[in-house]
MOPAC internal coordinates of N, CA, C and O (Angstrom, degrees):
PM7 1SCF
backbone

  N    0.0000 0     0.00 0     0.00 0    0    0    0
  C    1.4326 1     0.00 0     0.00 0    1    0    0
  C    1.5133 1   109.99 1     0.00 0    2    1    0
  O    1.2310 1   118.56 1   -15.59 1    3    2    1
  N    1.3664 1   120.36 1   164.41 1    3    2    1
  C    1.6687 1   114.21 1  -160.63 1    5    3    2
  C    1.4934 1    70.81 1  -108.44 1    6    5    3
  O    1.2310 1   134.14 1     6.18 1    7    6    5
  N    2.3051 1    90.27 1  -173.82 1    7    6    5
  C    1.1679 1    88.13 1   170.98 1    9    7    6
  C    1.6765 1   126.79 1  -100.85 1   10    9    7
  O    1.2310 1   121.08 1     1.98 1   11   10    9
  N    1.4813 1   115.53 1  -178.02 1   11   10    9
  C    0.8083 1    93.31 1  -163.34 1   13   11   10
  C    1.6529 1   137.67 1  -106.53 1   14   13   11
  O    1.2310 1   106.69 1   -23.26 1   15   14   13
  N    0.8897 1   142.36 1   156.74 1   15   14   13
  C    1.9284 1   154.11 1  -149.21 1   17   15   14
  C    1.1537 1    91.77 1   -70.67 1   18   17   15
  O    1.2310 1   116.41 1   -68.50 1   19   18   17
  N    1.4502 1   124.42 1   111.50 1   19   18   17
  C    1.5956 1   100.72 1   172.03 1   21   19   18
  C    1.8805 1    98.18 1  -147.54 1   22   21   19
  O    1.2310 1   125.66 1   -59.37 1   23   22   21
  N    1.2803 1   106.73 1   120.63 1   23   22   21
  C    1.9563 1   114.19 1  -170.39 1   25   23   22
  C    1.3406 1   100.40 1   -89.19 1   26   25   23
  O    1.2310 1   124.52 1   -20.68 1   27   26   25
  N    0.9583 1   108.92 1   159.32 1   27   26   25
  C    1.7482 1   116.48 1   144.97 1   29   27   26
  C    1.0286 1   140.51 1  -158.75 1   30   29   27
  O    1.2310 1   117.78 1   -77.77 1   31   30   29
  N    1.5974 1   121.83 1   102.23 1   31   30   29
  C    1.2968 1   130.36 1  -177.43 1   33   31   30
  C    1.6772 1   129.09 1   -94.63 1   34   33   31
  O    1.2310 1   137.85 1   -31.43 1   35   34   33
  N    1.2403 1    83.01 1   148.57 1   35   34   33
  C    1.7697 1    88.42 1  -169.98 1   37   35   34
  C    1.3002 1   104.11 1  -120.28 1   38   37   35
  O    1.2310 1   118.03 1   -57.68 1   39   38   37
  N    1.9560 1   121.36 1   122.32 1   39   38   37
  C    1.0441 1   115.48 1  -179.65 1   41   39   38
  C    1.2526 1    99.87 1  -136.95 1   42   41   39
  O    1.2310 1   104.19 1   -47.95 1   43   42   41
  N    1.4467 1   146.76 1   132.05 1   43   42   41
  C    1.3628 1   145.02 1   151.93 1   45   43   42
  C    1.7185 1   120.58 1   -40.88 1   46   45   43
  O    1.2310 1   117.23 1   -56.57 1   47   46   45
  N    1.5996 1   122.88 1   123.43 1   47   46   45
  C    1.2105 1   144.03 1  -163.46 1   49   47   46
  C    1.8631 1    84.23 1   -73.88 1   50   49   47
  O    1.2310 1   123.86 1   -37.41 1   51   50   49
  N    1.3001 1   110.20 1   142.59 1   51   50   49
  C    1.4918 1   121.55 1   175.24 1   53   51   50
  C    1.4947 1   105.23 1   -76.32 1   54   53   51
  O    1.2310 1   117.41 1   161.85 1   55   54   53
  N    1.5639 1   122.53 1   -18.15 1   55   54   53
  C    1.5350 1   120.76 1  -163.02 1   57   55   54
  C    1.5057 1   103.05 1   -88.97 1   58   57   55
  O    1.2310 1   126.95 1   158.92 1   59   58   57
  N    1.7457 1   104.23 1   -21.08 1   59   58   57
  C    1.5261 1    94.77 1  -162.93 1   61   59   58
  C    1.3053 1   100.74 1  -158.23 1   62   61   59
  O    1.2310 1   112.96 1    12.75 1   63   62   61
  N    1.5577 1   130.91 1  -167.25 1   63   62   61
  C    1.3013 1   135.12 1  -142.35 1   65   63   62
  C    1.6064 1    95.21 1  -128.79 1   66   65   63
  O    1.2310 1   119.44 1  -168.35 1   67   66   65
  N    1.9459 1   118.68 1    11.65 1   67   66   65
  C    1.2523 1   116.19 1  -179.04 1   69   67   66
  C    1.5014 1   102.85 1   -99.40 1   70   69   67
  O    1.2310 1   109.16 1   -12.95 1   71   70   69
  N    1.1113 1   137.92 1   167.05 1   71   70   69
  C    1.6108 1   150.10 1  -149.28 1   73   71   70
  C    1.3940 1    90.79 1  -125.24 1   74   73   71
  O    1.2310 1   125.57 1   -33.56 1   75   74   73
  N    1.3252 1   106.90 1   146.44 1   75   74   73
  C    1.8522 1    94.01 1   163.10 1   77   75   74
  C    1.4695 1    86.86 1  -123.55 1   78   77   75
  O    1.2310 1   127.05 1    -4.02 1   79   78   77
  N    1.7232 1   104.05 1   175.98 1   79   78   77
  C    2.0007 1   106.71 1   152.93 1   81   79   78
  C    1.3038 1   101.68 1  -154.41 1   82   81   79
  O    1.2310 1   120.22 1   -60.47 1   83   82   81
  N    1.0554 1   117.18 1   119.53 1   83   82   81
  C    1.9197 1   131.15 1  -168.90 1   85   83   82
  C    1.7937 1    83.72 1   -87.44 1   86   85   83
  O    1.2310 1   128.15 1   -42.28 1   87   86   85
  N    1.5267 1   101.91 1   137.72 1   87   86   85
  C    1.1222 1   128.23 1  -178.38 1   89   87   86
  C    1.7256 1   120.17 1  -105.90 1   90   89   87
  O    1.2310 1   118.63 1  -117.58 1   91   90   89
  N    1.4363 1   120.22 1    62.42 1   91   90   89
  C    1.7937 1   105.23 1   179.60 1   93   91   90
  C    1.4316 1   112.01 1   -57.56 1   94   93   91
  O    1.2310 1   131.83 1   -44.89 1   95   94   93
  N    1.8078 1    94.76 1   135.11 1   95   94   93
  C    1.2162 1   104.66 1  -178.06 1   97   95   94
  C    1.7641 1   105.23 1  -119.08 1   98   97   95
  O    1.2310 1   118.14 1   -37.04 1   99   98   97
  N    1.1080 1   121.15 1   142.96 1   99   98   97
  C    1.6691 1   129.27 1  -159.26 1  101   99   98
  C    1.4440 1    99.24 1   -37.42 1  102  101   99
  O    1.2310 1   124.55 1   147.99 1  103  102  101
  N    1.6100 1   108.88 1   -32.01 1  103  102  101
  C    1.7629 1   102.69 1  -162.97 1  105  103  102
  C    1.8886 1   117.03 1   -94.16 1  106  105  103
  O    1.2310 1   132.05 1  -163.92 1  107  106  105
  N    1.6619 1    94.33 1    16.08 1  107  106  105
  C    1.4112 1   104.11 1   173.93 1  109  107  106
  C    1.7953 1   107.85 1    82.11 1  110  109  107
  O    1.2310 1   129.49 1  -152.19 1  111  110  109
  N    1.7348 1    99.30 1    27.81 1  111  110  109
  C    1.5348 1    81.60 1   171.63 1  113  111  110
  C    1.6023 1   102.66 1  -115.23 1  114  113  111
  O    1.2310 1   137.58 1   -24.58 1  115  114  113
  N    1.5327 1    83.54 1   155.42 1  115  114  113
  C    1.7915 1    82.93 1   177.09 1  117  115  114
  C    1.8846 1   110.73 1  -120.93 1  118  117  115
  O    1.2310 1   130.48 1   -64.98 1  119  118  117
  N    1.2872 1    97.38 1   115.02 1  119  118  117
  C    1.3341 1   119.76 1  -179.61 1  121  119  118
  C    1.5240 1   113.50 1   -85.16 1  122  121  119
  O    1.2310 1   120.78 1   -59.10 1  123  122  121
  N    1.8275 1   116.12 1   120.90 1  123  122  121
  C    1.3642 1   104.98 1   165.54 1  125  123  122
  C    1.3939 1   143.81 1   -43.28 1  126  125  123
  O    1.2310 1   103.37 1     3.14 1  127  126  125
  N    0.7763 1   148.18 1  -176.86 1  127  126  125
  C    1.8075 1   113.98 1   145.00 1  129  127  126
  C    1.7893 1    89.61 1  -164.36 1  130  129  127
  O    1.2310 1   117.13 1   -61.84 1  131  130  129
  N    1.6191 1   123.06 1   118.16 1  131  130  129
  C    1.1752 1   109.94 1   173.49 1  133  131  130
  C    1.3769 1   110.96 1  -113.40 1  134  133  131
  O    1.2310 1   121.10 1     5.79 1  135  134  133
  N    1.5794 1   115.49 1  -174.21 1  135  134  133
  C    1.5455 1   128.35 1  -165.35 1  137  135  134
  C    1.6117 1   101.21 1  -107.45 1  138  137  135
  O    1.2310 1   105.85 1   -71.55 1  139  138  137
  N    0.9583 1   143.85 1   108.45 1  139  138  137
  C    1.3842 1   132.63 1   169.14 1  141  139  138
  C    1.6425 1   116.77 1  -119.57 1  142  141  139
  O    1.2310 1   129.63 1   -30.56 1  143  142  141
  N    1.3717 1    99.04 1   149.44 1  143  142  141
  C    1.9248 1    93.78 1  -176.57 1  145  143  142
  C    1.4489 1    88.87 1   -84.32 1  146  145  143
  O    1.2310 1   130.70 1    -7.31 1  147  146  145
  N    1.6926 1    96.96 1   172.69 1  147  146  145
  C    1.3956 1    99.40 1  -162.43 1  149  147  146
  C    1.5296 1    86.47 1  -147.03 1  150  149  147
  O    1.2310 1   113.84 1    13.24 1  151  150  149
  N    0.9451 1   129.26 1  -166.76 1  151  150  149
  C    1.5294 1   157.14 1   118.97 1  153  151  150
  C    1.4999 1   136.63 1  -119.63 1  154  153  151
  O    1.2310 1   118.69 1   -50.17 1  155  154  153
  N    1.5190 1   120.11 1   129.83 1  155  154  153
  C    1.6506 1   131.59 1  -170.99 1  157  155  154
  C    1.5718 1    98.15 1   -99.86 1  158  157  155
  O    1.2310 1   127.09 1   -28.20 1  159  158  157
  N    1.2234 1   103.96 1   151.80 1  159  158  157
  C    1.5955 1   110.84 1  -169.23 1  161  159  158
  C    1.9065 1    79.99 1  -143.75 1  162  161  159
  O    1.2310 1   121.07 1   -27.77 1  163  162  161
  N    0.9067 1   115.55 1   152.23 1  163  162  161
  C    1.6411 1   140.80 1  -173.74 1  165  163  162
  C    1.4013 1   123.95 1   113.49 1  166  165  163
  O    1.2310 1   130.20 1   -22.31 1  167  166  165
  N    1.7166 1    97.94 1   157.69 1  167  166  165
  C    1.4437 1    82.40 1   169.02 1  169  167  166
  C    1.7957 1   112.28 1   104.02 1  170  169  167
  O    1.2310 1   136.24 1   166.00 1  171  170  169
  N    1.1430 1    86.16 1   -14.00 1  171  170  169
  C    1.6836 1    95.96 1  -156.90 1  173  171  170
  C    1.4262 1   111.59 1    75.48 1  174  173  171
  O    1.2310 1   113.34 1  -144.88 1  175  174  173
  N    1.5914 1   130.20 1    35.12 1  175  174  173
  C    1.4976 1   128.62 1  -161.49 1  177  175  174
  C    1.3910 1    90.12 1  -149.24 1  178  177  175
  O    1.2310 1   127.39 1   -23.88 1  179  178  177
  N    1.6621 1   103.38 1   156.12 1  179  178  177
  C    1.2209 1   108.81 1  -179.62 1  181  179  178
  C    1.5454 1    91.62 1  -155.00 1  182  181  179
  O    1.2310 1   123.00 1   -74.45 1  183  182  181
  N    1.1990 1   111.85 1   105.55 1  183  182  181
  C    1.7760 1   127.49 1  -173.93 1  185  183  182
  C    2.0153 1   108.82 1  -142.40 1  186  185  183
  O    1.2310 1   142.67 1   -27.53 1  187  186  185
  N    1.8797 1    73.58 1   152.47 1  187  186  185
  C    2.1309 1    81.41 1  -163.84 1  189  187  186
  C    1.7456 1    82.51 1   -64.97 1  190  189  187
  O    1.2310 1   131.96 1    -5.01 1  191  190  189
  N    1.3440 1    94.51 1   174.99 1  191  190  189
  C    1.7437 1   109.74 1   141.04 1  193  191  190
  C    1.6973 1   105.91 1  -169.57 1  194  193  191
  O    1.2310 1   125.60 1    -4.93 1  195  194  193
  N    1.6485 1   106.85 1   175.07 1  195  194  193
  C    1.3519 1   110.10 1   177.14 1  197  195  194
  C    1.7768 1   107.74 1   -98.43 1  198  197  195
  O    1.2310 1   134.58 1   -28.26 1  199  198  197
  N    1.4575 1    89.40 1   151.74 1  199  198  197
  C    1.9907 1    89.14 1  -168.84 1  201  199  198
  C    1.6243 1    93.19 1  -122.10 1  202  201  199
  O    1.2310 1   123.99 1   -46.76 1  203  202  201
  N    1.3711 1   109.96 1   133.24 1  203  202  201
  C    1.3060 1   110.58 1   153.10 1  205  203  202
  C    1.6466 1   125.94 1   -65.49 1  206  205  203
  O    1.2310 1   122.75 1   -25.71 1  207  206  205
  N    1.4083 1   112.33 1   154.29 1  207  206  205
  C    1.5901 1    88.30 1  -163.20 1  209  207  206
  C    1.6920 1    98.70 1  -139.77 1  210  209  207
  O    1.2310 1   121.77 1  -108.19 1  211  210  209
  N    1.0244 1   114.23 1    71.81 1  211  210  209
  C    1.7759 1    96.25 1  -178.69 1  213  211  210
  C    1.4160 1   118.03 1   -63.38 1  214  213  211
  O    1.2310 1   131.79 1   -47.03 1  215  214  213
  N    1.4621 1    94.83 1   132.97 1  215  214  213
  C    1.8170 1   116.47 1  -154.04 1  217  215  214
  C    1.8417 1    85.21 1  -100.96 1  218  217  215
  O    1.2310 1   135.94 1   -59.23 1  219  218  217
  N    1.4649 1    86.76 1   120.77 1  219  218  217
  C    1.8675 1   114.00 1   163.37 1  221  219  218
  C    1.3943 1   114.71 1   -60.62 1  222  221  219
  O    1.2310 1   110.67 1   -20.84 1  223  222  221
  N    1.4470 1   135.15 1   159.16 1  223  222  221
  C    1.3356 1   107.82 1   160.46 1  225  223  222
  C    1.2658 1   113.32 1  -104.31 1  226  225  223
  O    1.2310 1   128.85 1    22.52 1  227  226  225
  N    1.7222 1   100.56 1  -157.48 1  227  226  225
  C    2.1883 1    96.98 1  -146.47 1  229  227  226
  C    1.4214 1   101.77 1   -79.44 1  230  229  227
  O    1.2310 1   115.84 1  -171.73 1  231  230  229
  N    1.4263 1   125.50 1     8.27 1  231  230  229
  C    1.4064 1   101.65 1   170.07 1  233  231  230
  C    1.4726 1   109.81 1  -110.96 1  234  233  231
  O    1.2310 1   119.72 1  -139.18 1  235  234  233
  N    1.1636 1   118.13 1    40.82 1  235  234  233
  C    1.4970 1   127.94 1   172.15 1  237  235  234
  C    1.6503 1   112.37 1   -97.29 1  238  237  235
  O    1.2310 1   116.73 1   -42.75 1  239  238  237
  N    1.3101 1   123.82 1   137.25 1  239  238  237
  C    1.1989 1   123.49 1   151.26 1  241  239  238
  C    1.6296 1   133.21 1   -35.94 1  242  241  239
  O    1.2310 1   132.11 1   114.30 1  243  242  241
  N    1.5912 1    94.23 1   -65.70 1  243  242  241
  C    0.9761 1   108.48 1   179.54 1  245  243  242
  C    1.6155 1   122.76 1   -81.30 1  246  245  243
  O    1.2310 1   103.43 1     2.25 1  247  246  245
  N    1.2128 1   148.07 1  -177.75 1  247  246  245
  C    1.7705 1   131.51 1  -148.59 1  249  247  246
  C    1.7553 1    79.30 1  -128.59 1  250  249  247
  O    1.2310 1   113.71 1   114.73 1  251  250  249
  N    1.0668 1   129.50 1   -65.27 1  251  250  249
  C    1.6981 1   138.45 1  -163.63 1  253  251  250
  C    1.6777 1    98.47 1   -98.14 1  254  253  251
  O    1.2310 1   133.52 1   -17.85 1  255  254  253
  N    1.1556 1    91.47 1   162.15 1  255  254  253
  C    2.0449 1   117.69 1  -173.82 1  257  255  254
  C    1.3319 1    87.64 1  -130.82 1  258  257  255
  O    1.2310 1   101.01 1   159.36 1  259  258  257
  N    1.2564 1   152.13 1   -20.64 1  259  258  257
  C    1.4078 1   141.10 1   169.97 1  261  259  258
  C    1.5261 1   110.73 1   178.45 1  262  261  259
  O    1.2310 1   128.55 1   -17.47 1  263  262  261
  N    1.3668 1   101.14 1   162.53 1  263  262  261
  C    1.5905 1   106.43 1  -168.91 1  265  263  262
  C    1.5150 1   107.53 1  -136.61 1  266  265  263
  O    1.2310 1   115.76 1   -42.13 1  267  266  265
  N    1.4207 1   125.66 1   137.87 1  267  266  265
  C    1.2982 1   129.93 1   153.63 1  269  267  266
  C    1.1856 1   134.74 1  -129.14 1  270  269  267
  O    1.2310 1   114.42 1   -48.92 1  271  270  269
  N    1.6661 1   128.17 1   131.08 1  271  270  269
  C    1.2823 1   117.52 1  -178.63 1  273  271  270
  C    1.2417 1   126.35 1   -68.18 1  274  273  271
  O    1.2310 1   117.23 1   -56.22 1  275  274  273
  N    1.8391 1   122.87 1   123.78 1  275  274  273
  C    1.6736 1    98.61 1  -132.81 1  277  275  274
  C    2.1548 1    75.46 1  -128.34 1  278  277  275
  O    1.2310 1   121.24 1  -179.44 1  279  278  277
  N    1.3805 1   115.23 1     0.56 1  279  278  277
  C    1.4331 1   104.83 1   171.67 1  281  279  278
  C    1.4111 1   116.57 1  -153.95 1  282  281  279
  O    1.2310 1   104.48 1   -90.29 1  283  282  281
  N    1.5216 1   146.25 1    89.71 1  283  282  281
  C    1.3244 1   154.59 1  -130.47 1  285  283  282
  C    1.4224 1   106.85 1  -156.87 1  286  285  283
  O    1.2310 1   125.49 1   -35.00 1  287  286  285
  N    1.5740 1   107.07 1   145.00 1  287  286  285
  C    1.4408 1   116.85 1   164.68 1  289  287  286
  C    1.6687 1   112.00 1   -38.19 1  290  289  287
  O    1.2310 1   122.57 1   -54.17 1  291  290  289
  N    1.9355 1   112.68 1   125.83 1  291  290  289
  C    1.6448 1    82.88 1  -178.87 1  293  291  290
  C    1.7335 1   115.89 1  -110.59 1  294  293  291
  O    1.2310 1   129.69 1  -146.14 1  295  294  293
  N    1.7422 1    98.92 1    33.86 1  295  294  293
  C    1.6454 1   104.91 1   141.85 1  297  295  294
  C    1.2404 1   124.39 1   -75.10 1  298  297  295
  O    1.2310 1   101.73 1  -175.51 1  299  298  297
  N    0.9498 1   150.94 1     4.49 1  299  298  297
  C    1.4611 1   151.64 1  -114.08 1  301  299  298
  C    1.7046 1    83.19 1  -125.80 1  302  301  299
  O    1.2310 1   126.88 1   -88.15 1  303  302  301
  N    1.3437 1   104.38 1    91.85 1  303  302  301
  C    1.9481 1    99.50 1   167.06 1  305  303  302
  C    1.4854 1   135.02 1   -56.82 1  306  305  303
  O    1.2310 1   119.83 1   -27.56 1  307  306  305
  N    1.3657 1   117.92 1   152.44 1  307  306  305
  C    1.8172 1   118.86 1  -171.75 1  309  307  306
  C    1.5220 1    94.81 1   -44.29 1  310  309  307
  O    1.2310 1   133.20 1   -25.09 1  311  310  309
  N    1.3215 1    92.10 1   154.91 1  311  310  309
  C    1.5761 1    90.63 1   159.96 1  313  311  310
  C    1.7833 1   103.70 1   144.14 1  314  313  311
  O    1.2310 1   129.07 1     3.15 1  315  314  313
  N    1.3599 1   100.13 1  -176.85 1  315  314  313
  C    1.8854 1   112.83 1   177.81 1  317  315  314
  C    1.4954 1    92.94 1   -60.64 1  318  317  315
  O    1.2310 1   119.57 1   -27.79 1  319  318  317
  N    1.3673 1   118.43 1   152.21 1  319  318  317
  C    1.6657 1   114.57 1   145.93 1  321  319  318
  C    1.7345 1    95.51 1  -139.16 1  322  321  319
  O    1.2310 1   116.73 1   -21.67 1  323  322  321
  N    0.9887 1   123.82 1   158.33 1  323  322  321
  C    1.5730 1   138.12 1   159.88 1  325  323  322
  C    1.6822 1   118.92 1   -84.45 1  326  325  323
  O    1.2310 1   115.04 1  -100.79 1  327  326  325
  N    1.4418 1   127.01 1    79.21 1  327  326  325
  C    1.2712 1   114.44 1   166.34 1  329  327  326
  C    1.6699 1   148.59 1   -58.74 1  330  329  327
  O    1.2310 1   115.14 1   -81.70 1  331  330  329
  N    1.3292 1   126.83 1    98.30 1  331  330  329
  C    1.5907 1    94.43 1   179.95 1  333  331  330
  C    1.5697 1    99.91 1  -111.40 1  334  333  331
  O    1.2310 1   138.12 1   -24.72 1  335  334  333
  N    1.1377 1    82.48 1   155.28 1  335  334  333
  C    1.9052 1   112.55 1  -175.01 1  337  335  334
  C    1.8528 1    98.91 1  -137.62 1  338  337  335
  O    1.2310 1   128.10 1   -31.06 1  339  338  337
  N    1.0591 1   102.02 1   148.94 1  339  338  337
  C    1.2300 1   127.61 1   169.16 1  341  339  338
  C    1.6142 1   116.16 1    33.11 1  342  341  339
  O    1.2310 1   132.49 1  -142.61 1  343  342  341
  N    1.5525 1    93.49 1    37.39 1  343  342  341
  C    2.0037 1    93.38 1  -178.33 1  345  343  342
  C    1.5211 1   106.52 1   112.15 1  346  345  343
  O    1.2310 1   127.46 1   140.40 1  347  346  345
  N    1.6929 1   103.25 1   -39.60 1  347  346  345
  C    1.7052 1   102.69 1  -157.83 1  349  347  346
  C    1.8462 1    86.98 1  -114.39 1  350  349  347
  O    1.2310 1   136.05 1   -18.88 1  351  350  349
  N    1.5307 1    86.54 1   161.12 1  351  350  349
  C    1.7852 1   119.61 1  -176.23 1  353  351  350
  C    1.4333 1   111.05 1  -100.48 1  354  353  351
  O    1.2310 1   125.69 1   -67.12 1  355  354  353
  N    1.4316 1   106.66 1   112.88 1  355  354  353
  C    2.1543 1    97.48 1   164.21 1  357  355  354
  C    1.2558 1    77.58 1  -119.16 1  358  357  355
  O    1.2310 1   129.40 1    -2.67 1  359  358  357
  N    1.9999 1    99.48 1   177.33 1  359  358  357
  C    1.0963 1   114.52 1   136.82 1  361  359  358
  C    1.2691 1   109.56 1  -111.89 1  362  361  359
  O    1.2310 1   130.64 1   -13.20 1  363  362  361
  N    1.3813 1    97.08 1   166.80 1  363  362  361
  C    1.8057 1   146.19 1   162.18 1  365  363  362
  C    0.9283 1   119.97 1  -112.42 1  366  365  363
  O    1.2310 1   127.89 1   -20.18 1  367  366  365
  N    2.4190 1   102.42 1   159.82 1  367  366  365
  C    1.1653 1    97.15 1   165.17 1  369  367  366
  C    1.3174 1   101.31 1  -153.38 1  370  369  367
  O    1.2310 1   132.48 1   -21.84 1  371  370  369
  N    1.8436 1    93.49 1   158.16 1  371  370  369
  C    2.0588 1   108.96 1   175.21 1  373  371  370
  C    0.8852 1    89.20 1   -69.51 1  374  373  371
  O    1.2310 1   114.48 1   -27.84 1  375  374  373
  N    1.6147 1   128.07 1   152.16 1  375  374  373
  C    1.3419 1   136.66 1   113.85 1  377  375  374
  C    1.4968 1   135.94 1  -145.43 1  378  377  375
  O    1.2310 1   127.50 1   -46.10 1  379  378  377
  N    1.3975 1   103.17 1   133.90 1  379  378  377
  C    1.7472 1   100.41 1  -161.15 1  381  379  378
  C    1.3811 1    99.37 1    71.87 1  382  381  379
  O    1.2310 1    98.68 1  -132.61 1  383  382  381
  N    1.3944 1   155.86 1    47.39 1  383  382  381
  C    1.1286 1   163.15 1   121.76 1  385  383  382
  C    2.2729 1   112.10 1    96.10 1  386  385  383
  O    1.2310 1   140.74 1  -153.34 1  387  386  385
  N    1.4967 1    77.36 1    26.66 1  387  386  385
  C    1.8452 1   108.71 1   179.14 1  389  387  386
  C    1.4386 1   113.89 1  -128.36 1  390  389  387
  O    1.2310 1   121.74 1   -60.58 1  391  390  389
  N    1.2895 1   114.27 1   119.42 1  391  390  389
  C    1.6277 1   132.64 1   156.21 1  393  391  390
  C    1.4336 1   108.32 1   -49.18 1  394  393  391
  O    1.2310 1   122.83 1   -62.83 1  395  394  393
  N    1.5071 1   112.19 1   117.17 1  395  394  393
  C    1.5614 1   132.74 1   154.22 1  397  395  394
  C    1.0936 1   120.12 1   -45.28 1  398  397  395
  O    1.2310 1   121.55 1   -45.87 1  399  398  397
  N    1.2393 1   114.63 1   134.13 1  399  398  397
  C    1.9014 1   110.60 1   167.50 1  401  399  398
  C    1.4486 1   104.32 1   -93.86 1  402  401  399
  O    1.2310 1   126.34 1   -56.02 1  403  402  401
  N    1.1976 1   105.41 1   123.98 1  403  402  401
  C    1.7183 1   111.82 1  -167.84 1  405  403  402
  C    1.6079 1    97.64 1  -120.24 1  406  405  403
  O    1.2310 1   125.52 1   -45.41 1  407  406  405
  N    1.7163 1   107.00 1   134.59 1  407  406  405
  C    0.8385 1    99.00 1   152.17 1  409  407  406
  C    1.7759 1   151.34 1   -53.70 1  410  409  407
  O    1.2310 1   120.39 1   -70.54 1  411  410  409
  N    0.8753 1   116.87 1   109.46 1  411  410  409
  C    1.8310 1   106.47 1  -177.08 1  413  411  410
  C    1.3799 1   126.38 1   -62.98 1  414  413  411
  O    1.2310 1   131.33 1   -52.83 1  415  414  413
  N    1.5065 1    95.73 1   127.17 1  415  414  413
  C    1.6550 1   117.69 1  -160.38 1  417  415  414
  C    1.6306 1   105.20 1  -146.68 1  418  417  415
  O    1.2310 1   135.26 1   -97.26 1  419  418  417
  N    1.0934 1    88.08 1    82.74 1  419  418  417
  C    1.9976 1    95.47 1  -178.72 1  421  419  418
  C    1.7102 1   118.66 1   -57.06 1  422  421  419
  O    1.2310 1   132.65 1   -77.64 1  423  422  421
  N    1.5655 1    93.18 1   102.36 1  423  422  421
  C    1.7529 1    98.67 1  -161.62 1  425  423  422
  C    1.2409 1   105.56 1   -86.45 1  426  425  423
  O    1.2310 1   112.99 1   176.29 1  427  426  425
  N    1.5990 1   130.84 1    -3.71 1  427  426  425
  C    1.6861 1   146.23 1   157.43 1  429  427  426
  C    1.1973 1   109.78 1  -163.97 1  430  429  427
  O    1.2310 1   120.10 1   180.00 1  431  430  429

């Protein structure tokens, strides 16, 4: 199999001030993917950032299938950080001076 076709566009939703970017994937699926502000707690630091957010669909419990911190202070050392977005808390993590894609697991 080659590799694979994959776009990504970013367009702002007319209803609101969140970004989306639909993700083609070689096998014809199309994945949400939105922009959300966030806040990082570690470190002894407490700074905004933007989170990528892949959006579940509506018969999911949960709202996201995974999250990454996709725009952050880039002093911000490896390590644990505590994210909240939209009310609810995950964690994350630096490493090697790159945000993890973590699965989303609403820990409150």
């Amino acid at each position: 199999m080659g590799a694979a076709n994959v776009g990504l566009v970013l367009h702002a939703s007319p209803l609101s001030d969140v970004q989306f970017a639909e993700v083609c994937i070689c096998r014809g699926l199309i994945v949400d993917i939105i922009i959300l502000q966030g806040m990082l707690y570690g470190k002894n630091r407490e700074v905004p950032c933007e989170v990528l957010a892949w959006r579940r669909g509506a018969d999911s419990k949960l709202p996201y299938s995974q999250l990454r911190v996709a725009d952050a202070p880039n002093d911000l050392p490896d390590g644990d950080y505590t994210l909240r977005i939209d009310g609810m808390t995950v964690s994350t993590k630096r490493k090697d001076g790159s945000w993890m894609v973590v699965p989303f697991e609403q820990s409150s």
